[in-house]
Structure formats: C-alpha cells, structure tokens
N, C-alpha and C positions, 0 to 999 in steps of 0.2 A: 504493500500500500504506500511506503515511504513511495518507491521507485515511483506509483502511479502520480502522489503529490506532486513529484519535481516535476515531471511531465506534465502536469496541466499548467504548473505556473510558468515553464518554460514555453510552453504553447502561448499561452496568454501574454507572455511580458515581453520575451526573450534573453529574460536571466532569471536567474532560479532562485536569490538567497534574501531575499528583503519583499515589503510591501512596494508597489512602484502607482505613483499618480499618473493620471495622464497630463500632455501638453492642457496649456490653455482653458484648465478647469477650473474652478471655484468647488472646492468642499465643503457643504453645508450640515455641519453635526449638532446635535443636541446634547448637551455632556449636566452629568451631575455629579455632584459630589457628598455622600451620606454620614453622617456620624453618628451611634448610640451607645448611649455607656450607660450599663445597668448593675444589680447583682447577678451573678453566674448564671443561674435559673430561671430569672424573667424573661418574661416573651418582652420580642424588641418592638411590639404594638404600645406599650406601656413605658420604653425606655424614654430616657431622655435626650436629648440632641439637637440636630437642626441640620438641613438641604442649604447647599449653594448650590444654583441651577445657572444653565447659560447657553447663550448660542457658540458653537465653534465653528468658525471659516478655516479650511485647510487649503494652501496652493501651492503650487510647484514653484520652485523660483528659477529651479537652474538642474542642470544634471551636467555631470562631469563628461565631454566630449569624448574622452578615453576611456569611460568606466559607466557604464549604467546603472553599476552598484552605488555610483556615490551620486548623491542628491542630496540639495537644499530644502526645507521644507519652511512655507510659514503660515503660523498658528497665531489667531488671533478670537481675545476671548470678548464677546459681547453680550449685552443683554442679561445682564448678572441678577439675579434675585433671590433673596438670604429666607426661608421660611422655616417653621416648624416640620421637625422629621415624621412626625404624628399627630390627626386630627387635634385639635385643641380647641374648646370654648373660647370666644373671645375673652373673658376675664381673664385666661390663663394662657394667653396667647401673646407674649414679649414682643412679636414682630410686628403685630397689629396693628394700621394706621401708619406704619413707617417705612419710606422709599429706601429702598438699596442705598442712594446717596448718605441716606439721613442713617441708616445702621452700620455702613462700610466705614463711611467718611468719605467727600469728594476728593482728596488727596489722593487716598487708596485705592479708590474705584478706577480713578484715570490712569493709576501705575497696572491696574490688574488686566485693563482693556488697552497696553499697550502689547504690540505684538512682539513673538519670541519668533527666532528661528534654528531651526534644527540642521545638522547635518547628519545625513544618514548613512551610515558604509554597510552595506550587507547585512539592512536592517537592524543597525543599531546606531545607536547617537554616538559621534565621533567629538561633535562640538554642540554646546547650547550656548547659543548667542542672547542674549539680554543687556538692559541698562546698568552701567554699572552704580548708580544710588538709590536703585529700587530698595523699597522697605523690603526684608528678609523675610515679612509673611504671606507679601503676594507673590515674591519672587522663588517662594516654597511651593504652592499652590498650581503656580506656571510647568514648575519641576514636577510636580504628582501629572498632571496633565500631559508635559513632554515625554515621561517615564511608558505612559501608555503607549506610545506609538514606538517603542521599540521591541521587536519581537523576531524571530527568525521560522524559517519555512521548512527546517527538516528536523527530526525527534534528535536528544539527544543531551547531555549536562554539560552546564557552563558555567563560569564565575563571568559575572558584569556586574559594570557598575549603574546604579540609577538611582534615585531620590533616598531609599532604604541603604546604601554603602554600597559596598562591594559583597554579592551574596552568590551562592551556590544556587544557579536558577538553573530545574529543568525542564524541558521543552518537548509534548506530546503533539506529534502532527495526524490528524487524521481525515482526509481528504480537504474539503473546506475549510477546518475548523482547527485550532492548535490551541492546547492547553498550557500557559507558563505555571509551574509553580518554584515560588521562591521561600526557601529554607531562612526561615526570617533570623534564627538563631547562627548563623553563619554570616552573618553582616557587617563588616570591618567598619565602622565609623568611630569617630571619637565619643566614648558613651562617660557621661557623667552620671557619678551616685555611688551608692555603696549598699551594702547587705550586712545583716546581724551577724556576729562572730558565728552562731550555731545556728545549724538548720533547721532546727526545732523550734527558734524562735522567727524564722524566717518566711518570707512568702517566696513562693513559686509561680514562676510567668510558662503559661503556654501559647503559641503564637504560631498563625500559621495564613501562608496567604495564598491566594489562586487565580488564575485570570485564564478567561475565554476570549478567544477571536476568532468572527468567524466571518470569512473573505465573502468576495465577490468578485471576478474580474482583476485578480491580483490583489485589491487596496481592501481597508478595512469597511466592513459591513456595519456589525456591532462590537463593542467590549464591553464585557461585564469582567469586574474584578472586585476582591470583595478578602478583607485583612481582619482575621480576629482573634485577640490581644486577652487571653483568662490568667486572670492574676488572684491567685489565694492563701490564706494565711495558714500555715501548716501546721499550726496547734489549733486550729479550729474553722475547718476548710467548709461552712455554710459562709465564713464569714469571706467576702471577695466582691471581684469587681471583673465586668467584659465589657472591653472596647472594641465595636465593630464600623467598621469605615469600609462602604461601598462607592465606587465609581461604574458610571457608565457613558458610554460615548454609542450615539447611533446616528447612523450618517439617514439623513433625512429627504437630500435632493444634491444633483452637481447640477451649476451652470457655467455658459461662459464666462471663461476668467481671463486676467491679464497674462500676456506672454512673459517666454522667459527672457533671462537677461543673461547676459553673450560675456564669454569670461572664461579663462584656463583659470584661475586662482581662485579657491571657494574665500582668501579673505577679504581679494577686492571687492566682488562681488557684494558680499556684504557688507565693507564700505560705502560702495555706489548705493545699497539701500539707502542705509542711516549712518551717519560716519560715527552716530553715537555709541552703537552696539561695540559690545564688545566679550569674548568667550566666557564664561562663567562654570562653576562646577555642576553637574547636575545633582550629587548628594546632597542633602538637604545643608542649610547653615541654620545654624542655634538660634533660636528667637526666644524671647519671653517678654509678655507684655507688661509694662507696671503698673504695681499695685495702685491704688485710688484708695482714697480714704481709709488706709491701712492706720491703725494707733501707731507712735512711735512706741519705743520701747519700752519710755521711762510710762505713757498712758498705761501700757497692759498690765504693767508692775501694780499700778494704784488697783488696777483693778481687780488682779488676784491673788496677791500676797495674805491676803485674810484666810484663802484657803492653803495657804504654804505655813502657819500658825504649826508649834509644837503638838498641838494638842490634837490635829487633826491628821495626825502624819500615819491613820491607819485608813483615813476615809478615803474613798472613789473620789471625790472633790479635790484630794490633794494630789494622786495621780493624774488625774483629767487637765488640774491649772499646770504641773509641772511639766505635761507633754507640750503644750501651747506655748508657755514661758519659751521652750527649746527652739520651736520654730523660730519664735522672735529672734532669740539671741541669736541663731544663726545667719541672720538677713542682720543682725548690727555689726558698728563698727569697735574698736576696741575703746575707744573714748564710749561710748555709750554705754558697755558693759560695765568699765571700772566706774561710773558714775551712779551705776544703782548699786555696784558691790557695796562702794563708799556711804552708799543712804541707807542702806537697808538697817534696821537697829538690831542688835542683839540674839533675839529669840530667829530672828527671819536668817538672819545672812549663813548658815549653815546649810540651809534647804538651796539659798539661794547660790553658794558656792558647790552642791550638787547640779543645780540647773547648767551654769556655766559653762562647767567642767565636762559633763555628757556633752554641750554642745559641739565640741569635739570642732571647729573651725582654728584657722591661725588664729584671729582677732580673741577668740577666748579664752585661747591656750595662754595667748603673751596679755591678756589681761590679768588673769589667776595669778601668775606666776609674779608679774610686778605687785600686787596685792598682798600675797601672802610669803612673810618674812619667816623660814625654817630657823633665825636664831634668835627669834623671841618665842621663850616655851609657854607663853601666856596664851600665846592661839594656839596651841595645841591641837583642840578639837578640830578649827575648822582647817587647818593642815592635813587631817586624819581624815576629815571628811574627801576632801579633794584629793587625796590618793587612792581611799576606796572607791570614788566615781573615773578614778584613772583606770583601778583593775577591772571595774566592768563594763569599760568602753567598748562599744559593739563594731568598733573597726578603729581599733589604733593606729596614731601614725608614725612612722619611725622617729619623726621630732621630740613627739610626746617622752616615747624612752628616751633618748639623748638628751632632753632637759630633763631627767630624773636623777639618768647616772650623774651627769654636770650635779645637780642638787646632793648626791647622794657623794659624792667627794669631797663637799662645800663642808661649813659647819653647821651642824644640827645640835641646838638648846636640849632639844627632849630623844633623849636614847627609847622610847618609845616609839617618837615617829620614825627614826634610823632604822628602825626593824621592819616599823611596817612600809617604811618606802623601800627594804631592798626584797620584800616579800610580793608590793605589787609589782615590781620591776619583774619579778621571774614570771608573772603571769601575764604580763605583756610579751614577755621573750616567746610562751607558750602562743599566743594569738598571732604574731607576727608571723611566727614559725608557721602555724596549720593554716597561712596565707602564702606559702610559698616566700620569709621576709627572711628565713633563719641565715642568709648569708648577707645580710643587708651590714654594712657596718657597724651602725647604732647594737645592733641585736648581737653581732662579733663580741663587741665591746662588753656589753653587759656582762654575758656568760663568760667571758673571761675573768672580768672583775669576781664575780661570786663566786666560781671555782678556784680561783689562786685563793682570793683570802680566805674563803672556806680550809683550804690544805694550810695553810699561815696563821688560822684563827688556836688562840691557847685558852681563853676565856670557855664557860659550857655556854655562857648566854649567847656567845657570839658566834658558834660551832651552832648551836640551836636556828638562830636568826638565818644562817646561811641557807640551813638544810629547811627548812620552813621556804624561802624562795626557791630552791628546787621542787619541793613537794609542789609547786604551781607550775615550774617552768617544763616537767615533764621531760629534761633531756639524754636522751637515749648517753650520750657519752656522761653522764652523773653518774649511773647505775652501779660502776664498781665502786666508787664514793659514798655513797648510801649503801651496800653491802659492807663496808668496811666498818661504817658507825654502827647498823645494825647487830652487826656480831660482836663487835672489840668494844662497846662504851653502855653507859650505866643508864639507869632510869629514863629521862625525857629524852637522853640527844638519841638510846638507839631504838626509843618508842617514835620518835620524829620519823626518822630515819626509814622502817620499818615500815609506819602508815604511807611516808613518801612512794615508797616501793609497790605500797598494796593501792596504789592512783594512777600506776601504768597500763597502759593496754596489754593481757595478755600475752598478746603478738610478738611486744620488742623484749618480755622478758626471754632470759638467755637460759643456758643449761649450769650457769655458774649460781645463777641466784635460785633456782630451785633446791640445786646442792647444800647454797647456806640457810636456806629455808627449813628446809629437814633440820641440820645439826641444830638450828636455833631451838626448832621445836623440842626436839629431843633431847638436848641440853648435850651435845655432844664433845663440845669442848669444854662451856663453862657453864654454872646455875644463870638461867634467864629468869627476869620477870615475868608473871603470867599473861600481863599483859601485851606484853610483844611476843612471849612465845603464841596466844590467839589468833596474834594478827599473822604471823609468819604460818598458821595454820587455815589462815582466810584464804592466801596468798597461794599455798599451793592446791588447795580446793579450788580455787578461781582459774586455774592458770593448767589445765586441760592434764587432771595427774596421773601418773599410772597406778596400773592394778598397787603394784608393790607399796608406791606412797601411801596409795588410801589404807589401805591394810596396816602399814604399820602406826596410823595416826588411828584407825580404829581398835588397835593392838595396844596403844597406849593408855585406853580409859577404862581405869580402874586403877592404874600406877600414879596417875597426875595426884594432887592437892583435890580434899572435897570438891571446893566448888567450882576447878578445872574441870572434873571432872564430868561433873551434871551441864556444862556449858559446852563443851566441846560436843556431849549427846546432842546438844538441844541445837547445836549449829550442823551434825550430821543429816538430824529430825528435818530440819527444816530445808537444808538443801534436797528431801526427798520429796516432803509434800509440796516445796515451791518447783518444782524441775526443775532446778538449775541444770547446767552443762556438764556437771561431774555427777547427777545423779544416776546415768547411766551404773559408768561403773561402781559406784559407791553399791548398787542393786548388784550386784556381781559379785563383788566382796563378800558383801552380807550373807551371800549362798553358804558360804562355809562357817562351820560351825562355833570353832572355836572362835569367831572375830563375834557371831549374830549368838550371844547367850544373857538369855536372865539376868548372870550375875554382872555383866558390864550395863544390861539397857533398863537397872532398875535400881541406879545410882542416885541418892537423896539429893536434894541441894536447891538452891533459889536463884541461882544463874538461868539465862535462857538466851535463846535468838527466835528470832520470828519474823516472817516475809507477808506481806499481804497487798492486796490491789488496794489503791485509792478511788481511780477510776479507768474502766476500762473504757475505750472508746474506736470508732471508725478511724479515727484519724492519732490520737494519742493517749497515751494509756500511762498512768504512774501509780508508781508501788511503794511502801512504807516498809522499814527494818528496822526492829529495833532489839539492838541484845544489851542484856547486861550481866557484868562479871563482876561479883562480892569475893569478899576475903574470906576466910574459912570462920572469922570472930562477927561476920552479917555486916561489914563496913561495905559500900560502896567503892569498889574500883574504878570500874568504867560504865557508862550507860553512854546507849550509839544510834542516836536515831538517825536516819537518812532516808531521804525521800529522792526519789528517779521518777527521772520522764524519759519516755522514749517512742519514738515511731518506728518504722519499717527499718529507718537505715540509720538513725542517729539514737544518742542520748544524751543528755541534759543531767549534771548532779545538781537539783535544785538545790536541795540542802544539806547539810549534815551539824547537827550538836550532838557534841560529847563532852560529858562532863567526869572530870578523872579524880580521883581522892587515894590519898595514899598516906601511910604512916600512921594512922587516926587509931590503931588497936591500945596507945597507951590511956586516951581518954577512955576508956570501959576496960581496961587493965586486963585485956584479953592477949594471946597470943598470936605475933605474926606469922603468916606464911613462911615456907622454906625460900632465903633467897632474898626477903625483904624484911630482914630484922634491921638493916640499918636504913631505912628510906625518913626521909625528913619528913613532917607532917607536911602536905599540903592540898588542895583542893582547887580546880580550876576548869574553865570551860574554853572548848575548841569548836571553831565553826568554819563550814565551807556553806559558801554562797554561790548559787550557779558557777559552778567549776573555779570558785575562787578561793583557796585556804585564807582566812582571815587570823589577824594577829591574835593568839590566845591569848585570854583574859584572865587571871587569879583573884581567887576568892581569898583565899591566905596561903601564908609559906611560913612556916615552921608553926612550932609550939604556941612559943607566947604570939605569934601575930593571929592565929589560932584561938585563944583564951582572950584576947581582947575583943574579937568580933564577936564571937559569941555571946560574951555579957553584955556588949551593946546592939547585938545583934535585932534590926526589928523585922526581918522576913521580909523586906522587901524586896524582889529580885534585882541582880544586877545585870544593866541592860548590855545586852552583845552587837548588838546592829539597831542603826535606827537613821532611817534616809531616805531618799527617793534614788530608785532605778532604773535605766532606761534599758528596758529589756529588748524591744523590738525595736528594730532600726533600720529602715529599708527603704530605700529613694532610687528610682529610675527614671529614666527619660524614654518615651516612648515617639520615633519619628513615624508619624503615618504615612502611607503610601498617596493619600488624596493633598497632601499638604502640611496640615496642620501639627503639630508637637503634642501630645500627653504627654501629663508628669504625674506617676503613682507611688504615693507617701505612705507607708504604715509606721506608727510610732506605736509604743507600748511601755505604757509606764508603768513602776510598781512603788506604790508607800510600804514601807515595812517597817516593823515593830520587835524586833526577837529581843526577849529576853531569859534569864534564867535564874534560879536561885539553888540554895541548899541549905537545910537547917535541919540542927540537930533537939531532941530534947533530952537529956539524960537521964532525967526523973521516967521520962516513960519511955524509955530504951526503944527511943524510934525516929527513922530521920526521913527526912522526904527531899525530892527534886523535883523543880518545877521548868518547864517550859514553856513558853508562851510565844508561841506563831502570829504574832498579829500581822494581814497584810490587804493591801487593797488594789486591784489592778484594773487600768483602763488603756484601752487600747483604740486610737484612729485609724482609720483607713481612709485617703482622700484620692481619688481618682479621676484628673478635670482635665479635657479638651480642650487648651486655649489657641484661638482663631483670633487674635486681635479685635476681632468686630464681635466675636460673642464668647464667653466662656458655658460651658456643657460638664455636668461629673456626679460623682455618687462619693457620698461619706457614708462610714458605716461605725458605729462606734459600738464597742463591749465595754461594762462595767461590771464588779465583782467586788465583794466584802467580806472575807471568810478570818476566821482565828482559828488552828489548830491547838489544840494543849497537851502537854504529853508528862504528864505528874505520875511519882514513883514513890509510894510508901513504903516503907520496910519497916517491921516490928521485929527486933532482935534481940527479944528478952528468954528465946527459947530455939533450938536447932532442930530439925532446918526452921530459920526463921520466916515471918510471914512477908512475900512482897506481891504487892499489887501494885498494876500498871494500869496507866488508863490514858485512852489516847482522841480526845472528842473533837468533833470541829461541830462549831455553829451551826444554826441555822444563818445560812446566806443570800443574800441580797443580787440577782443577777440582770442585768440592764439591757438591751440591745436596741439599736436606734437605726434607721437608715432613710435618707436624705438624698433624693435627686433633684438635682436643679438645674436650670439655664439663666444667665445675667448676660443683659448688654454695659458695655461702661459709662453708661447716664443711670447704671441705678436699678434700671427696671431689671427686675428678677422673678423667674418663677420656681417655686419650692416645695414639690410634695415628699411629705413626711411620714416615716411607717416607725411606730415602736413596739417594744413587748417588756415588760418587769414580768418576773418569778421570786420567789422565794424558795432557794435549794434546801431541801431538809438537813436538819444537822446530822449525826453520826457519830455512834459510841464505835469504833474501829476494833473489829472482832481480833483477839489476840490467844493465846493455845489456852486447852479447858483449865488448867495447873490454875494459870494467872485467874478465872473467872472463879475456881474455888477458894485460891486465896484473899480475894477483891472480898467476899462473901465474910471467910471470919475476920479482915482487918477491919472491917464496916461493921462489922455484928460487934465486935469487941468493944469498939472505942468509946470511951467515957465523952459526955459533954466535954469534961476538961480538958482532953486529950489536944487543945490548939494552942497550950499555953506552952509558948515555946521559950527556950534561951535566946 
C-alpha cells in the first residue's frame, strides 16, 4: 500500500515527498483552535476552556526552479473570534457582548493577522519567517498553526522539530490519509520546574498526541489533531487534572490567486515580500503573562500570619496559608523577603523562616542566610528551624549545600546546631545523590568533610554527630565505617552506627556486613548490648538471609537475657503473620524440630514487635510497627514506632520515634542485664521524618540530672518536631501544540506537632510513654491555560486533620510485668474542593465550584491479643490515684 501511496502522489504532483499547492491559487481554510482543562474523569461537555476560531488563506509564493520539493508557502490568519468551548448561559458567558478586538486587544489582533511564511523541503519546515517584535503569544499560536502543515507522504519514525521541541514523530500513510503521532515525552526543549524529592509525594504526567491528514489532489483536505496532557497526584490519584487542546484546519474552497515570484534564492524572495521578515524558531518561546492585581508580599503576610500563630501549627489553616505564603515568596525579590523576616514578631518568625527556606529560590536562600547569624546562640531555634526546612527540601540545590559546609566551617555559638547542621548536610548529600548530583563538587566536598573528621573525631559526641549524618547520607563507601563502630565501640556510637546500617537498601549491603551482623548478634567477639544486638538481628532478617542464619538466630532463643528473648519470638511472630520477605524461609526453618519447640515458643516476657496496615488503598497503602524491648528488672529500653508509605515502586519513611532509657535498674534497686552493669543513667528520644534522621533529643543523662527532673518533673511532654513542611513540590510547564503555554502546580503542605514524654512513679512501680502525632495537611493543585487574552484551569484542593497517639504503660511491681500499648488516631476532618474557571484581564471571570467534607472515623489500631489482655488488667487494676506522678 506504501508503494500504491507514492504512486498516486507521484501521479498527481510529480514528486513524491511533501504536500504541493498548485500555481496561482488562493487556499481558503477554516482553522480552530480548542482548549479544556478538567478533572481526569469529567466529560469535556462540562470542562472549562474556550475556541479561537479563524479564516486561513494558504498560497504559493515561489517553488524552487531546481527542486519541486522546496517551496514557499504563505499563511495568513483572518477573521479571528475568541468564544466559549461549551454552551454557556449568558450570565456565565465571559465573552458575551465583547468583539475579538475588545478581548484580544487591537495590538494583538493586528500582530496575529499578520502573515507568516513557511519554507517547505520535503514537506517539512526548513524556515519560519515572521516579524521579529511580535509578542511571543501570537507568534506561539502562528507556530501551533505552521506546525500543522508539516507532514511527510511515506510511513515510517523521525525526530523533527516543531512548536513541541525536537520529538520522536511517527508517520502512518495509508492511501489518502496519514496519521503523525508525536511521542510528547521525547521532546528536547528547554523545560523549566522541578519534582518532589520522592515519588510518593509526586504527580505523574501522561501525555500523548495525534494528528490526521487527509489529502486530496496532493495538498491538505482536513486536519484534525488533538494533544492530551493527564496529570495526577500519586498518593491520591482521584485527585488531578487533563489538559486537552484540539486543532482543526479544513480547506473550504480554492480560488484564483496571485502569481509567483521569480527568484533562485528563497531569502531574496522573501525580502522582495517584506524586507521586515525575518527567520524565527518554530519551537515555541517562553511566555507568561503578568499578574494584575496580584497583593505584594508584604499584603498577603497581613493577611495570613494569624493562621501561621503557635497555637495553630496543627490546623488545615496553617498548612493551607503556609503553601500560598511559598508561592509569594517565590515571585519576590530578596529585599522583600528580608523585610517581613525583619517584621514578623516573635511567636510568627519561626513559621515564617520555615516559609522562606522551602521557598527554595536564590533570593531566599541569600535572604535567610544574611538574616540568621550561626554565632549568636540566642536564635538558636530559629537557626534549627531553617536547617530542618533545608533537610526536607523537595529539590535541593547544590548552592544550598555549599552554603552549609561554608557555615559548617565558620563559627557556631551553639554545638547543638553544629550537629544538627552536619546531620542535614548528609541528607542533602542523600537527595542530590538519588538526582544523579553525587559527583557535583559541592556534594564531593561534603562527604569528604564528614568522613575525614569522622576517622579524626576523638570526642563520642563528635564520633556520634558524624555517624548520625551518614545514617541520612546513605553512602554506599560509609558502610565499612559504620561496620567498624558497630562492632568495636560502646552504647550510643555502635547503637548509631548499627541503626545507620539497618537505613540501607538491602541491595548495597555487602557479604562483609552480614558477617558482622551474625558475630554482633551472637556476641562472637565481645558482650553486645541488647539493643544493637536486635537491630543487627532486624538487619539480617531484612537483608534476604539464609537457611543457616535464620536457624541459628532461631537457635538462639532461649540462650539470650529474659526479655531478649520473648522479643526476638515476637519479631520472628510477626515477620510470619506480616509476610515479610524472609518469611519464606523462616517457614522452612521452623519445619525442623529442634528450632519449632514448646520450650523456645512459650518464653514469658513483655517485649514484643508488631506490623499492621494503617490504610490500605488503590493507589497507596501505609503500615504501623511498633516493638518494644525492656530490661529483665521491666525498665524500658527501647520502644520503635514507624510508620511507611508505599506504592507499586517507591516508599516513603514517614516517621519513626524511638524512645531509649538505659541505666534506670538503680532507681528500683533491681539488677542489670548481662553487658550493661556499667551504662550511665539516661533517657532520650530519636526521630526520622520523611526519610530524614533528626537531631536526638534527651530527657536526662546521668543520675543526679535524673533525680532533678523527676522531682520537678510535671509530665508535660517534651516537644520533638514542631513546623510547617512542604511535602509536595511539583511545577511544570506544559507547551501546547495549538499555541498557548500550561503551567501545573501541586504544592503540599504539612503543620506538624510531634511530641513525647516519659514518666516515672515509684510509689506505684509504673512508668508510661507518651506520643503525640499531631498533624495537618493540605495540598493545591492549580492547572491554568494562559493565552494572554484569557486564562482557563482547574484547582483542586485536599485538607486533612488527624492526631495519632501511641502511649505505653508498664506496671512493674511483679514478673512478667504488665505493658499495655495503645495506639489511637482521631476522629478526622477530611476537605476536598475543586474549582474550574475562565478570567479575561479586565476582571470578568467565570467560577464553578464543586466540594465534599467527611469526617474519617477515629481508630483504636488492633495490636497482638498478649497486648489486649494486658491493656484489660492495667485498666482493671488502676486506683483513681494511680496519675499522681513524680
């Protein structure tokens, strides 16, 4: 059928590879141009949008004497009129009563009705001639126009270029008719914007375009072509947005036209036109129109700093003004930043140095940073605050790090923030890295820095700070560094150490750290604490083990310490009813007899682990862990909650607390563990935030600082996180094939609340931990077509207010003693809003509005029957007085 193709156009034309006009014709086409932007689902009857319509003249101007493949062509657009894409009542009809002049602007309309001309080689554009001070939005438009008349006559894949970049277009011929289709995601242009660091917090664009031609007589008959743009948000994929853009061109009548004009050189020729022409690109150029009665910066400040207040930093309100603040500051300039930094009072400017800092532009970066002085420890906080909105910047830029290490050289007042600035530095190093930046120099630099002093460090605090910025940095050459401290050093640095190790991907662990794994476990060189011997037993459960491992780690219980023991069952238990990845074989093991007996699976004790779903969903699904390991005298060691998100191909550590106590057997004059007779009294909390190790916090360290809190202790918990985070972060630019530019924004804010405590009472031999998840998130999606003469787009917004709590009793006046867990989330508040509209720039705008509220039930979080019989007599037992604590 190919062969028959060439043969008719070679019949018809006398060349084979292009569309060809005849002499002395006039081309009379009808051309439109369609826009709708909806949610994914809607029918495009209902979308929003709007038609530019038009007459189009096509004529010959010239044909190359030597070549019948090369031809001038010129296109000239008349008769332009701007309406609604879809029936409309007059009330709700923007264009209503107003002439194309009066909505275009007469400027516009006369640059859009000037004519362009094409040169054609072998049916494709070789040159696009145009004015060179045309506005860039009709000279975009002219381009989606010219783009159409380039097409070729036999099947087959090509890279060209045309209004969309340079894209992989294939070419279906079948008799009359030939289908382009262009590979919209292969398009070489300059693309501005950026994407969240994780895919989970990310949207996904699908895009796909297609065009029909269908001849007559060699030249074009009709063209239907038709580009559409599904954009959605990957932790909650109802929520999104489709941009579909239609052109059409049908030739309607030819008459006579003026002759050509006589010329070997296509650029005299088009001098003798117009001397004004001149060649232009046919990709599109960047446009964007400006804002109109936009508030300045310092306006939107007045107006939502009431909801950036302390007190509301767990409300929807306070993520909803924080995501808007971002916008702003990003459209300002550095003088304008540092001037609400300077206003803001007290209570405000900590939220306000979270806004900033996510803004993540130069102008905010070099605002911050002349603002906040690292050797005055008096700001401390808001120092602290602006590094942790550094660690969870959702596209760092190499600058960012390089003015950290620069700070992190400098001199620092508070050895507090020097920990926590070389801890986010390594989890920048991580971000950069899983962007393809780990050879960038800034990121060289870093990882060198932390690894020399790390090997040079003599101090434990500083040996800790080190290995704490690898436990974020993740990198594959740390690994024998952190083997080294986990086996060879004491309490925190090889518990550090250890958990850094149990934070890599399976994948890059080596056959050496499994090695050290085992002897940690099994104490083969020297007595471990139980605590790292668990984790070095997470470590190789997680990390794909063999028969042999699992056997001898099941071979071990009944030998460990009490409450090693019943904890190391309770984490076998659970990797069987959660399937993990090892519960294959671990089911294997257990076949034989001497590992699967009575006397190892019916070991007393009040240690446990435990896996469960939070919510399981279509699109994302997150699960709850929590174990805890006590001392054989019922003191709290460790308690581990962590919560995961994950989809098909990614995951997300939303969170993790853990709360560690050690040494505390002399307050109840009981006996320590084998291994930890000499450990200092202390108590403290560790937290990771979406994949971010944050600086541990202490409750006390030693004895007497021990015996002082406690008699002034008033159970208030002490706060671990408290801030606004910009979770989702996602800006593209979308060039359309008819002209016009989309740009689609999803932001996602989070308020967060975490805190913790611990308290003991000695009169009633019982202590508790408390946790408190408070958080509030809101998330935009803005999706608008700007055409200079109209804007077009859909917002869609989520809101959410939930608290999780995660409180842990123990009564330890009797072995095994009593622990109950309990793990609740609220009743929560769930929001969703979606808003299409059309504005011209005088104002008039039309807006229809769709919402939905819910209230999500709250949730006591089922945990193993042990914990629901022990919750039973801690609750039956307790005396009224039982809250009176030390």
């Amino acid at each position: 059928s190919i062969v028959n193709t060439m043969f008719v156009f070679a019949f018809h034309t006398g060349h084979t590879t292009g569309p060809s006009l005849n002499n002395d014709k006039l081309y009379k086409f009808v051309y439109s141009a369609e826009v709708y932007v909806d949610q994914v689902k809607a029918s495009l009857q209902k979308s929003a949008g709007y038609r530019l319509s038009s007459g189009v003249d096509v004529n010959l101007l010239w044909r190359n004497p030597d070549n019948d493949d090369d031809q001038l062509i010129k296109i000239t657009i008349r008769d332009v009129q701007v309406e609604n894409v879809n029936e409309r009542p007059a009330a709700k009809n923007i264009f209503k009563g107003k002439s194309p002049e009066k909505i275009i602007g007469k400027e516009y309309l006369e640059a859009l009705q000037r004519p362009i001309v094409l040169e054609l080689v072998r049916g494709k554009v070789k040159n696009f001639y145009s004015y060179q001070n045309e506005p860039g939005f009709t000279q975009n438009i002219k381009r989606g126009l010219a783009s159409l008349f380039q097409l070729q006559l036999h099947s087959g894949a090509v890279r060209e270029v045309d209004i969309s970049g340079k894209c992989n277009t294939t070419y279906h011929v079948r008799q009359e008719q030939v289908t382009k289709v262009k590979a919209l995601d292969s398009c070489e242009r300059e693309n501005h914007g950026f994407t969240s660091h994780n895919q989970i917090l990310d949207v996904s664009t699908k895009a796909s375009s297609a065009t029909i031609y269908v001849l007559e007589d060699s030249f074009i008959k009709s063209i239907k072509a038709e580009e559409n743009y599904v954009l959605l948000l990957n932790s909650q994929r109802k929520t999104g947005a489709k941009i579909v853009s239609k052109q059409r061109l049908e030739l309607k009548s030819v008459q006579a036209g003026a002759g050509l004009i006589a010329g070997k050189q296509v650029a005299s020729v088009v001098k003798t036109l117009d001397s004004s022409y001149v060649a232009v690109p046919l990709v599109a150029e960047p446009v964007k129109s400006k804002c109109r009665k936009c508030p300045s910066l310092s306006e939107h400040w007045q107006n939502i700093r009431e909801d950036l207040s302390p007190e509301k930093l767990s409300k929807a309100e306070a993520a909803r003004s924080f995501v808007s603040f971002i916008q702003n500051i990003r459209k300002a300039t550095k003088e304008e930043i540092l001037e609400i930094i300077k206003s803001a009072n007290k209570e405000l400017l900590p939220q306000v140095v979270d806004a900033v800092t996510s803004a993540q532009t130069p102008a905010s970066l070099e605002a911050i940073l002349e603002f906040l002085d690292f050797k005055d420890a008096s700001t401390s906080t808001l120092q602290e605050r602006f590094l942790y909105a550094c660690g969870f910047a959702s596209h760092p830029s190499e600058i960012l790090l390089k003015s950290l290490t620069a700070k992190f050289k400098g001199d620092i007042a508070s050895e507090e923030i020097r920990e926590t600035l070389v801890i986010v530095m390594g989890a920048l190093i991580r971000k950069l890295c899983d962007r393809e930046g780990c050879k960038l120099p800034a990121v060289t630099e870093a990882k060198r820095l932390i690894l020399s002093r790390l090997e040079k460090a003599k101090k434990d605090d500083n040996v800790r700070m080190y290995l704490l910025a690898l436990k974020n940095a993740l990198l594959p050459e740390a690994i024998p560094l952190l083997l080294k401290y986990a086996e060879s050093e004491e309490g925190p640095i090889s518990n550090v150490a250890a958990t850094a190790l149990h934070r890599y991907d399976p994948s890059v662990l080596t056959k050496e750290v499994k090695e050290t794994m085992n002897r940690i476990y099994h104490q083969n060189r020297k007595v471990h604490e139980k605590t790292v011997r668990t984790t070095a037993a997470a470590i190789i459960l997680n990390s794909n083990p063999s028969y042999m491992e699992v056997k001898n780690i099941l071979l071990s219980i009944g030998e460990l310490p009490l409450e090693m023991n019943k904890y190391m069952l309770s984490m076998i238990q659970d990797i069987l009813h959660f399937e993990m990845p090892s519960s294959k074989t671990v089911r294997q093991v257990l076949r034989d007899m001497r590992t699967h007996n009575y006397d190892r699976f019916s070991k007393m004790g009040s240690s446990s682990a435990y896996s469960g779903y939070i919510t399981r969903g279509p699109d994302v699904s997150s699960t709850y862990s929590l174990d805890i390991l006590y001392s054989g005298s019922g003191i709290l060691r460790r308690s581990n909650m962590n919560i995961r998100i994950f989809d098909r191909n990614a995951e997300l550590h939303a969170s993790q607390v853990v709360i560690e106590a050690q040494g505390l057997e002399s307050i109840i004059a009981a006996t320590p563990d084998e291994g930890e007779e000499n450990l200092d009294s202390f108590a403290g909390m560790s937290a990771i935030l979406f994949d971010v190790q944050l600086r541990p916090v202490t409750f006390f360290q030693g004895y007497g600082d021990l015996m002082s809190k406690m008699f002034s202790a008033t159970g208030d918990p002490i706060n671990v996180v408290k801030g606004l985070i910009l979770l989702t972060d996602h800006s593209q630019e979308v060039q359309l094939q008819s002209g016009p530019r989309a740009s689609v924004e999803f932001l996602g804010g989070l308020a967060i609340d975490i805190s913790g405590g611990m308290e003991f009472s000695l009169w009633y031999r019982e202590s508790k931990t408390n946790v408190k998840n408070r958080v509030a998130m809101f998330i935009a999606g803005n999706t608008e077509v700007d055409s200079f003469f109209v804007k077009t787009g859909v917002e869609t917004t989520l809101e959410v207010e939930t608290t999780l709590d995660f409180i842990s009793t123990v009564q330890f006046s009797q072995y095994p003693f009593l622990v109950c867990m309990q793990m609740d989330r609220i009743e929560s508040p769930f929001r969703r809003h979606v808003t299409k509209y059309e504005s011209l720039p005088s104002g008039r705008r039309y807006t229809a509005r769709r919402g939905k509220a819910e209230l999500l039930a709250g949730n006591e979080y089922p945990l193993h029957q042990e914990n629901s019989n022990a919750c039973r007599k801690v609750f039956g037992a307790k005396s009224d007085s039982s809250s009176n604590w030390f």
